[in-house]
TIVOVEX-407887 format. One line per 2 residues: number of its first residue (from 0); their letters; for each residue x, y, z of C-alpha. Coordinates in pm, whole numbers, always signed. Example, Ala and Ser with C-alpha at 12.3 -4.5 7.8 and 13.67 -1.06 7.14 Angstrom:
BEGIN
0> AS> +1230 -450 +780 ~ +1367 -106 +714
This chain:
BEGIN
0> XX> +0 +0 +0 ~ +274 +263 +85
2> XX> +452 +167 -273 ~ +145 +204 -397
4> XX> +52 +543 -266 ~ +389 +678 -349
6> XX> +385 +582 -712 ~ +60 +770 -711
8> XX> +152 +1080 -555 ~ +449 +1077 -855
10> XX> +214 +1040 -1069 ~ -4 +1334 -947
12> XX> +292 +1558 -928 ~ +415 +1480 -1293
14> XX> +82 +1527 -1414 ~ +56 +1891 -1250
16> XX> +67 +2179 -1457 ~ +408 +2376 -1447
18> XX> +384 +2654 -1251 ~ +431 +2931 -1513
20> XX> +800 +3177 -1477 ~ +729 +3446 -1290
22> XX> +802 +3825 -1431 ~ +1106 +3965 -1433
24> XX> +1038 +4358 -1326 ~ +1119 +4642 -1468
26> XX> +1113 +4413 -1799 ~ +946 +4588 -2093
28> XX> +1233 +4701 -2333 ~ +1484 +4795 -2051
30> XX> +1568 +4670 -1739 ~ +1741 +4763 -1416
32> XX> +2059 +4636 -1559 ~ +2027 +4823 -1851
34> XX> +1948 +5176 -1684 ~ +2215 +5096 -1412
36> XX> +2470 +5077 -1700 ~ +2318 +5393 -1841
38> XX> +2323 +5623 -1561 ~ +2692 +5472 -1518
40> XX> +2812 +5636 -1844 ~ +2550 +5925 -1888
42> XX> +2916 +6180 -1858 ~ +3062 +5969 -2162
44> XX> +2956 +5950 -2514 ~ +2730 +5831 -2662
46> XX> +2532 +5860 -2378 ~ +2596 +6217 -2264
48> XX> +2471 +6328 -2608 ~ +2147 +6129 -2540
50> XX> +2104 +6239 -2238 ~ +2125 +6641 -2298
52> XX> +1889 +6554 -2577 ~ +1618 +6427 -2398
54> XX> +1653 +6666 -2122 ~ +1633 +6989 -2380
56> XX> +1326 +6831 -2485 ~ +988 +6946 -2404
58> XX> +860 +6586 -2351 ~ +1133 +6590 -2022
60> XX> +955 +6980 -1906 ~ +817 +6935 -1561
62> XX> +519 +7178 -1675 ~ +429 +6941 -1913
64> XX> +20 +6892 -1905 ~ -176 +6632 -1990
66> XX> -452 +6600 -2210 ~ -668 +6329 -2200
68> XX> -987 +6284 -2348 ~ -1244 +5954 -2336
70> XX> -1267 +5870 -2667 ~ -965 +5905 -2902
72> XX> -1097 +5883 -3235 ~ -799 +5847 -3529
74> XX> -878 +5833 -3889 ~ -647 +5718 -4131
76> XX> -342 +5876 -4122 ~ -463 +6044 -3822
78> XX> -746 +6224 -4006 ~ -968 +6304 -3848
80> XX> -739 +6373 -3496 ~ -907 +6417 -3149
82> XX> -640 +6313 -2909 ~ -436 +6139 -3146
84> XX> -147 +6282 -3110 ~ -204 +6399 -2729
86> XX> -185 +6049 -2651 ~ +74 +5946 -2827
88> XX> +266 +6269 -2683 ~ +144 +6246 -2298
90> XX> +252 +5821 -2309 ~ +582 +5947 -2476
92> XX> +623 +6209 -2198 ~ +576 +5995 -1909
94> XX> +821 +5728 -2046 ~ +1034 +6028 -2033
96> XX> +981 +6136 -1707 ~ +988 +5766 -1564
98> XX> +1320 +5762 -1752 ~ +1475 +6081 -1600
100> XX> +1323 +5946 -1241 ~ +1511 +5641 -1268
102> XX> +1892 +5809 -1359 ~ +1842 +6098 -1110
104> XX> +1622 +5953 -847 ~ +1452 +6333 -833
106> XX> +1110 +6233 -745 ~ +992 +6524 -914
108> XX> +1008 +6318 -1228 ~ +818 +6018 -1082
110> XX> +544 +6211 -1005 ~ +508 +6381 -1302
112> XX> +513 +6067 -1495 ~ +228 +5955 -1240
114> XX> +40 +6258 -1301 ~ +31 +6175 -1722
116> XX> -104 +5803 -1656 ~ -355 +5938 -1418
118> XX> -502 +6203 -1582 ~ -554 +5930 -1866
120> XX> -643 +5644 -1615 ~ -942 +5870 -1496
122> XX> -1131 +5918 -1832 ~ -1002 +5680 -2126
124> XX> -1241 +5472 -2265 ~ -1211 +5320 -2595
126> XX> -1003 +5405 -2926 ~ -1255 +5518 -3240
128> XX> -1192 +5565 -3642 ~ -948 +5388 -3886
130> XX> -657 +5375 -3732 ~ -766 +5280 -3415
132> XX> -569 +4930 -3320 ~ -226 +5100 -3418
134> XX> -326 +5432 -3228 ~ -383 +5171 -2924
136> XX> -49 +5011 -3003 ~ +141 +5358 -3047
138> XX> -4 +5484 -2726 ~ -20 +5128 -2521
140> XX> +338 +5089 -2592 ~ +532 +5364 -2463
142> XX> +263 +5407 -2134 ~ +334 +5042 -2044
144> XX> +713 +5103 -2027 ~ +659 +5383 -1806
146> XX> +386 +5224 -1636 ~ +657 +4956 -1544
148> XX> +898 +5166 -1435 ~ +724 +5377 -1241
150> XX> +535 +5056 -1037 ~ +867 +4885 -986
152> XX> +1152 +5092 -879 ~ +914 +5397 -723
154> XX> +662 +5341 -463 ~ +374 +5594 -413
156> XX> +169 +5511 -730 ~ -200 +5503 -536
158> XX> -389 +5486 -850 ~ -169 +5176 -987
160> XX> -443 +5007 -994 ~ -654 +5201 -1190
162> XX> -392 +5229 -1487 ~ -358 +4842 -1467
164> XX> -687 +4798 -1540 ~ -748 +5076 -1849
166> XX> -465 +4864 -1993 ~ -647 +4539 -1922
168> XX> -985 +4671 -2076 ~ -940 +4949 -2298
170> XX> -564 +4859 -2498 ~ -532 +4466 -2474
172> XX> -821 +4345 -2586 ~ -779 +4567 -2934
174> XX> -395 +4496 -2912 ~ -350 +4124 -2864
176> XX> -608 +4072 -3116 ~ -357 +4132 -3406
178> XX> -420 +4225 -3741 ~ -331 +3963 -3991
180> XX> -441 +4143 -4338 ~ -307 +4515 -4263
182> XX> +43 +4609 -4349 ~ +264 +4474 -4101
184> XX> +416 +4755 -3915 ~ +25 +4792 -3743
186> XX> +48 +4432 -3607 ~ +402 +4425 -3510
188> XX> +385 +4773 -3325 ~ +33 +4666 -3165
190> XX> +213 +4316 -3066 ~ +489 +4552 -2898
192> XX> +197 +4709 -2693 ~ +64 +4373 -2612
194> XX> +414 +4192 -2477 ~ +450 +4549 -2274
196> XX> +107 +4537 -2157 ~ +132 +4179 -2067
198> XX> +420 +4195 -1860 ~ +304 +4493 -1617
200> XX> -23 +4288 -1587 ~ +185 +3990 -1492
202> XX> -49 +3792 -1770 ~ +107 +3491 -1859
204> XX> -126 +3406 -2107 ~ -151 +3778 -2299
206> XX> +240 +3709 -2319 ~ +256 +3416 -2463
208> XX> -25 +3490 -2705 ~ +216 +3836 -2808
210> XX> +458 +3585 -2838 ~ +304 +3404 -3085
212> XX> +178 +3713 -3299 ~ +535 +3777 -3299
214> XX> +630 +3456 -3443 ~ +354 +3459 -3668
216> XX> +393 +3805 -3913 ~ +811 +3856 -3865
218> XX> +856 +3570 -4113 ~ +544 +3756 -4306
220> XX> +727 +4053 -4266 ~ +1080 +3982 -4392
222> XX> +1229 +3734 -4628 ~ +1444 +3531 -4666
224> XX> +1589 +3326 -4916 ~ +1521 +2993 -4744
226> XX> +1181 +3089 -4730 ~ +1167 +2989 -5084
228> XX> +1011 +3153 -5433 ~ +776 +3385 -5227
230> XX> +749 +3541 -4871 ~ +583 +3341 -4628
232> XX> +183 +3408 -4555 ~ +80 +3499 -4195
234> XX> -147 +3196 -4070 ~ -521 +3332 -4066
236> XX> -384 +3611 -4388 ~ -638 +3603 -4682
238> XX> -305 +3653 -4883 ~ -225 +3332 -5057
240> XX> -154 +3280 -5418 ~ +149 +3432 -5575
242> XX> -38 +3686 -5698 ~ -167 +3812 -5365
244> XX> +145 +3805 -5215 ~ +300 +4024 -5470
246> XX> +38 +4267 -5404 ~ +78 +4257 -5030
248> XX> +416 +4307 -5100 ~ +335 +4627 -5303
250> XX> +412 +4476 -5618 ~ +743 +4385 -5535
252> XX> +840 +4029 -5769 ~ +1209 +3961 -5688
254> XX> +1252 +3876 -5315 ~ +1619 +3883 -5134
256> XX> +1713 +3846 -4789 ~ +1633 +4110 -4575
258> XX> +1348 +4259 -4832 ~ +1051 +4361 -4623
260> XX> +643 +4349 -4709 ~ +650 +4738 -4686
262> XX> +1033 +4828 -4867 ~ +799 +4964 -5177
264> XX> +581 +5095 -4962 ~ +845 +5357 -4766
266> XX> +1123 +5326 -4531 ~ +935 +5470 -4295
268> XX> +672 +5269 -4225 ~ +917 +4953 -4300
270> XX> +1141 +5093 -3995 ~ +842 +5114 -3738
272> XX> +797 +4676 -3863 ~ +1158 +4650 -3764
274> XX> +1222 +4852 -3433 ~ +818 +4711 -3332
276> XX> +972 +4340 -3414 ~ +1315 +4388 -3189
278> XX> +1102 +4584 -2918 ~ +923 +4225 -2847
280> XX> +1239 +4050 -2920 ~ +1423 +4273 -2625
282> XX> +1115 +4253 -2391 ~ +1052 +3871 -2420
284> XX> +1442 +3883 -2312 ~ +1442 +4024 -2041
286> XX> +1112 +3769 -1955 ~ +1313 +3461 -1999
288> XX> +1237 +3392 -2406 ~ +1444 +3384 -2673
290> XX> +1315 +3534 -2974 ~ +1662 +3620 -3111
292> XX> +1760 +3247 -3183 ~ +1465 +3258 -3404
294> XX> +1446 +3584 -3582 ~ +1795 +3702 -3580
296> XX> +1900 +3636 -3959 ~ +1565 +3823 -4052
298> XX> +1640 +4130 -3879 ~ +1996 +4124 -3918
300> XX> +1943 +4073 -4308 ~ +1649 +4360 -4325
302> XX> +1895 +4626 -4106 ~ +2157 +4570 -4346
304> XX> +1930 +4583 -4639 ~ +1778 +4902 -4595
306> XX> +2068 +5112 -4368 ~ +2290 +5051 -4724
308> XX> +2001 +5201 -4936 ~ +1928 +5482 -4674
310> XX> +2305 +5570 -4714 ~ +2319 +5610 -5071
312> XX> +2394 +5274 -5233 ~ +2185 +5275 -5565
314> XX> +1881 +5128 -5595 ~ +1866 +4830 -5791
316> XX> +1649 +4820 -6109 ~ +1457 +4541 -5989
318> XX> +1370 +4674 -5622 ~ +1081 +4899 -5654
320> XX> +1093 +4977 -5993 ~ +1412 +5152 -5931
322> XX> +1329 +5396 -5625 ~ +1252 +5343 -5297
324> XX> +1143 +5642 -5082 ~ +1368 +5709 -4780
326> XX> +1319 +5791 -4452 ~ +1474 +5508 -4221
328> XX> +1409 +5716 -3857 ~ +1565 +5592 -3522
330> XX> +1495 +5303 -3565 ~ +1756 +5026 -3517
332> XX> +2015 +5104 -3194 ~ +1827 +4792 -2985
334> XX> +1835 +4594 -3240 ~ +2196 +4712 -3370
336> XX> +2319 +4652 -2980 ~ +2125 +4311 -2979
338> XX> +2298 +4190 -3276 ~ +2600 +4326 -3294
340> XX> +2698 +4395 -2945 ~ +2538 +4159 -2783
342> XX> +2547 +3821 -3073 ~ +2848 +3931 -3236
344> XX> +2729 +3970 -3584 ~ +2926 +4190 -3806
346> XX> +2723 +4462 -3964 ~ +2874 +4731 -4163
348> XX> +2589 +4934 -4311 ~ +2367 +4916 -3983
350> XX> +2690 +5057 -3745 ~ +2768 +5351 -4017
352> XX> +2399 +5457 -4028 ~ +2319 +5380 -3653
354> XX> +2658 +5654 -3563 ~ +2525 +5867 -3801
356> XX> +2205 +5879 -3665 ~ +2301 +5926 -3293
358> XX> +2140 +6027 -3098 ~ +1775 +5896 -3164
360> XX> +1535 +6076 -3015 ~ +1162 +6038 -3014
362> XX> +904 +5935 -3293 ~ +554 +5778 -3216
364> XX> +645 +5511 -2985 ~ +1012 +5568 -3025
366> XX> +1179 +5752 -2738 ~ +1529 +5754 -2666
368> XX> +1709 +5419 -2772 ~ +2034 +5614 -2787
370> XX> +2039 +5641 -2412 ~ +1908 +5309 -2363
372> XX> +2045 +5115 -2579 ~ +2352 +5178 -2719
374> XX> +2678 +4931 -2629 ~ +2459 +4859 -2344
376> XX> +2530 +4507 -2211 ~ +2183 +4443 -2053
């Protein structure tokens, strides 16, 4: 009887569910590490640049106001705009602030940051018009990184709470939804939300659902030789047959490593896809989850692709129908520090452009990779 009551509490306990990793806080694009390493170099370059950059700017004032509003309704293109860009620009400003809180410990900074996501905790209710899901990923993005830094290295947040939960109801469900027939920069950036979102919530399941968005449009996103005559289809995509794919692709027929869905389209857009895609590389990181192993030759390939066109190499005949509209952005420090810094791949074209471009400063749900990214060890 006791041999048999052992083997069946072994069974029992082999038949348990695991109990699922817990969070690893602050974790959504930087860490502690990371901004101990930061405010460790913030009198050398390029960090010091970085740094005086974000301070002159008016997102880092501490008379900055909020403006929040309960519906934000965004057309296409942000036509019509009620409280598109306040959004956008009050979540970009307390990232900023929770940034300055962390590498001066003034909690003048902290507060103010507090002050953005409660003014916006107290009235938002739902996203309207077009653009709506990449509005919600724009704006759910850069609040949840300063939502997590704030909650985890200040304490005094009272209305925590409240912004936890107008993240759980009014920016994950649009978020983690995904959007499988759009170009892919919306679903990639709203998948960046999500993973963010997800970790302040401590939602395993939201996470590993981002995860697997993730893994679903980057090989949709960027090619790659091995991926044979034609770009791969995002599962649930109504894009199938070569000709639909083409198409997607903006009419783009020859395919080579590194080409993205939205090269014809405008560098642009293409560089919110690729800083989006190493965003929720970087944060499932720092959670444990190794998204590099899988996607590195993608975004390594599409970095070096379009940083040697945005410097001035000619554009092929075949690419585009020989022009390609510039307009890169800050766009690919994390993923240039990830790679090359970090992995040890060699890439040219991405350092030259990435120097040049230094320091990054802020665009949509961009802010400040310079500072927090560059060399940094992480």
């Amino acid at each position: 009887m006791r041999v048999l009551a052992v083997a069946l509490l072994l069974l029992s306990l082999s038949a348990a569910p695991a109990r699922a990793q817990a969070f690893n806080h602050p974790g959504v694009l930087v860490s502690r590490a990371q901004l101990d390493f930061v405010k460790a170099h913030l009198g050398a370059e390029p960090w010091k640049s970085a740094w005086a950059a974000l301070r002159a700017s008016s997102y880092a004032s501490l008379s900055w106001k909020p403006k929040p509003r309960a519906t934000v309704e965004c057309g296409p293109s942000s036509n019509p705009n009620y409280g598109c860009s306040d959004e956008r620009d009050d979540a970009m400003a307390a990232y900023t602030h929770a940034l300055q809180w962390y590498l001066t410990k003034d909690a003048r900074y902290a507060k103010k940051a507090i002050e953005i996501m409660d003014a916006w905790s107290a009235v938002i209710t739902e996203h309207t018009g077009h653009n709506a899901p990449l509005q919600t990923g724009w704006s759910g993005a850069s609040f949840s990184r300063a939502a997590e830094l704030i909650k985890y290295t200040y304490t005094g947040w009272t209305q925590a709470g409240r912004f936890a939960t107008k993240l759980r109801t009014v920016y994950l469900p649009t978020v983690i939804k995904g959007s499988p027939d759009t170009n892919g920069n919306w679903e990639l950036i709203m998948t960046d939300a999500a993973i963010g979102i997800a970790v302040f919530l401590d939602d395993r399941a939201s996470f590993d659902t981002a995860v697997q968005l993730w893994r679903d449009r980057l090989p949709a996103y960027i090619y790659l030789k091995s991926d044979g005559a034609y770009p791969k289809t995002r599962p649930g995509s109504k894009y199938h047959t070569p000709a639909e794919i083409i198409s997607y692709w903006q009419g783009q027929s020859t395919f080579v490593d590194g080409l993205a869905q939205e090269t014809c389209r405008d560098f642009g857009h293409t560089g919110w896809g690729i800083a989006a895609a190493v965003h929720v590389a970087e944060t499932a990181r720092l959670q444990g989850v190794d998204l590099w192993a899988e996607g590195k030759d993608r975004l390594r390939y599409a970095m070096g692709f379009h940083s040697g066109l945005q410097l001035g190499e000619p554009v092929p005949s075949w690419l585009c129908g020989g022009k390609v509209n510039l307009g890169l952005g800050p766009v690919l420090e994390p993923g240039y520090n990830a790679l090359h810094n970090r992995l040890g791949v060699t890439m040219t074209r991405t350092q030259r452009l990435v120097e040049q471009s230094r320091p990054a400063g802020v665009s949509h749900f961009l802010g400040w990779e310079t500072l927090t990214h560059a060399e940094n060890p992480g």
